[in-house]
C-alpha positions, 0 to 999 in steps of 0.5 A, a space after each residue: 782076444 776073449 775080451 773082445 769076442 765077448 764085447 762083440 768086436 770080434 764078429 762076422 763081417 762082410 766087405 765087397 760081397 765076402 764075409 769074414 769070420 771073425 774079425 775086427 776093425 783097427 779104427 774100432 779097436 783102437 777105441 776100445 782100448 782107449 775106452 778101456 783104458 788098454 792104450 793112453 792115447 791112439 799112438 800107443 795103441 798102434 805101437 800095442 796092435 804092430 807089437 802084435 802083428 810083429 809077434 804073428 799074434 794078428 794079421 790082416 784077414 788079406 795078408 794085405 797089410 804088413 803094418 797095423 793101420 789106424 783105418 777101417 780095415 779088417 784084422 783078424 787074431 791068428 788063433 782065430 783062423 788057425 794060423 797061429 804059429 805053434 814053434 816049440 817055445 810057445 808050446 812049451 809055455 803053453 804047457 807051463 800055463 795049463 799045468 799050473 792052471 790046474 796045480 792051482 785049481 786044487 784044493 792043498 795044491 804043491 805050490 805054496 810059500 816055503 822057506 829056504 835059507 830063511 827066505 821065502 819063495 812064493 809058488 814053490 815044490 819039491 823036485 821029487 813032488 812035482 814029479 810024482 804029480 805029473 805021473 799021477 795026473 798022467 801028464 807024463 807016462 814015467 819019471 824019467 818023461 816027467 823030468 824032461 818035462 820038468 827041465 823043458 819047464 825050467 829051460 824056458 824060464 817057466 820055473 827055476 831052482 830057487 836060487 839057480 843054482 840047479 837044473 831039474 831033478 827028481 830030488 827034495 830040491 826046492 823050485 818056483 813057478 817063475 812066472 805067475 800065470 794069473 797075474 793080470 797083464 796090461 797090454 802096455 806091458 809089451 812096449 817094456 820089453 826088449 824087440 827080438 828084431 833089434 840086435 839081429 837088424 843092426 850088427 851091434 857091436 861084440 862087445 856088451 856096449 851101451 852109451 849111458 849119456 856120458 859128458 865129452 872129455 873126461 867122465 866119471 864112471 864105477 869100475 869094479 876091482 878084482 876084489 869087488 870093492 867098487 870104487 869111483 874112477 876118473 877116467 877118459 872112455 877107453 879110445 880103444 872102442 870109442 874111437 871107432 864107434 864114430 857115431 851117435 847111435 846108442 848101440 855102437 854098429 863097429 866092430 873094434 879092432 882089439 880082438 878079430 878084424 871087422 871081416 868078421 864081425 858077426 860070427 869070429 872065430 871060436 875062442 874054444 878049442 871044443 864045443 862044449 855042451 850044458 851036460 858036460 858042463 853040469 854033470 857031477 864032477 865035471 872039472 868046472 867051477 862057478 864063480 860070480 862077477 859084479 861088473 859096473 858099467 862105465 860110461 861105455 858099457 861093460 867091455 865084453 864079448 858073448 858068442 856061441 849059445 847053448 851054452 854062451 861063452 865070453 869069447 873076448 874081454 877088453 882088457 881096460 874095461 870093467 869085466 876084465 877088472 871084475 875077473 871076467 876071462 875069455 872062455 868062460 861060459 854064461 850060467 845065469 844074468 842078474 839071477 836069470 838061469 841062460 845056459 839054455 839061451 843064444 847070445 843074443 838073447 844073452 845080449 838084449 837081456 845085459 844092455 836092456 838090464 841094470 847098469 850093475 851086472 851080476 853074472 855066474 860063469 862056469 870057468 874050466 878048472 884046467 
């Protein structure tokens, strides 16, 4: 958007006797980033411009226009016209932007490369340090402020403990900035990652499920025993889910049969006998216990269940797939996904982030010691 205005593509304009404040042209634009090798081609650069309008990022300066067209039509960026959606998210990533814009713009800034463990963490500080700043700097008024910030931070992935293992505490425990804000980011960027609109428009099914180009018949697929060795396995696709996929559809739409019936297949049943909330969970002598699961995916998927959110739960297991061999339960709850801390998270989320993720899942779930 900055890049824009200074190249003078974001200007006034005027259309049918009305001028339109900051604005641009879809047709102009899409040669911009061609030019500026933003796009490869034009096809991409609408895929780029519709992520954006699908984000509330732009909008046609009518509201006219649901789609990005390739055209001499007038789009205007949100922040441009005061319409812009502030949802909690973003500001908090807003926040997490600002703070270490300015954590990295002093001289002997907190944020360095220490060691733990014998390992390096790039953009690391002390829990207690972070603390002290943010009071000093009066980004917070008190300590106790300064730590809902500091775990507001960490609840939306902006820092982590080093090893994510804990939440944010006013302590000498090690954290990072997870995401590095001066990285410079290319536009195609947006087509990697996962659409929020795919799991919530198509009823995938319960289970965590993703084809992975299997051979009909019989295939090969790794399963991962209750002792972690990984073998390699011939086996037919379990018939209790593939069966009633009944389609070619990567993400299979039907519901299986082997936990709840179909009437309720978005939202069964709780397999919890009580709600259980992320400080029952990590407060100290809690009666839970983490353990980690390495499960492969075979030529299904990886045959489980998540539901529920803040904190997720494995609400079923298939008993024949790769999560049951691996020790996954029903009830347990989701503490982190290939290193990623998800406490925080709804299933969905939990979902998108395990089947657009490694064929190889490392998951930390909290099981109850009763």
């Amino acid at each position: 958007r900055l890049r824009l205005h200074d190249g003078k593509l974001i200007k006034d304009r005027r259309y049918h006797l009305r001028t339109y404040p900051n604005c641009f042209v879809a047709k102009e634009l899409t040669d911009w980033l061609i030019d500026h090798k933003e796009a490869p081609d034009r096809e991409t650069g609408i895929r780029l411009m519709q992520k954006l309008m699908d984000h509330y990022i732009i909008h046609h300066v009518c509201d006219e226009h649901s789609d990005y067209k390739d055209a001499k039509l007038l789009y205007r960026f949100r922040k441009d016209d005061g319409t812009f959606p502030l949802s909690k998210d973003v500001k908090v990533f807003m926040r997490g932007q600002s703070l270490y814009e300015k954590l990295v713009s002093v001289e002997e800034s907190m944020l360095k490369v220490r060691e733990e463990n014998s390992v390096k963490y790039q953009r690391a500080f002390l829990g207690c340090e972070m603390i002290d700043w943010l009071v000093q700097e009066g980004e917070a008024e008190n300590r106790k402020e300064a730590v809902e910030l500091g775990r507001a931070l960490l609840e939306h992935g902006i820092i982590q403990h080093v090893s994510n293992r804990h939440h944010f505490f006013d302590s000498d425990i090690l954290y990072q900035f997870w995401i590095n804000f001066r990285r410079r980011r290319r536009l195609t960027e947006l087509l990697n990652e996962n659409s929020s609109r795919t799991l919530s428009e198509s009823p995938d099914s319960p289970f965590c499920l993703r084809k992975l180009n299997p051979d009909p018949g019989n295939t090969s697929f790794l399963s991962v025993q209750t002792n972690k060795e990984i073998k390699i396995v011939s086996a037919v696709r379990r018939s209790s889910i593939t069966s009633l996929a009944g389609n070619s559809n990567p993400y299979f739409s039907a519901t299986p049969m082997l936990v709840f019936p179909a009437v309720a297949e978005c939202n069964p049943k709780s397999v919890l006998k009580r709600p259980v909330t992320n400080e029952e969970l990590l407060s100290p002598g809690a009666p839970y216990i983490k353990k980690t699961l390495t499960i492969v995916g075979d030529a299904v998927g990886w045959g489980f269940v998540v539901r529920g959110g803040r904190p997720c739960h494995v609400q079923a297991v298939d008993p024949g797939g790769p999560a049951a061999a691996a020790g996954m339960k029903v009830c347990q709850f989701v503490f982190s996904v290939n290193g990623m801390y998800v406490l925080h998270l709804d299933y969905q989320t939990i979902s998108s982030l395990i089947m657009t993720g490694p064929r190889t899942l490392v998951m930390e779930v909290m099981e109850a010691t009763q």
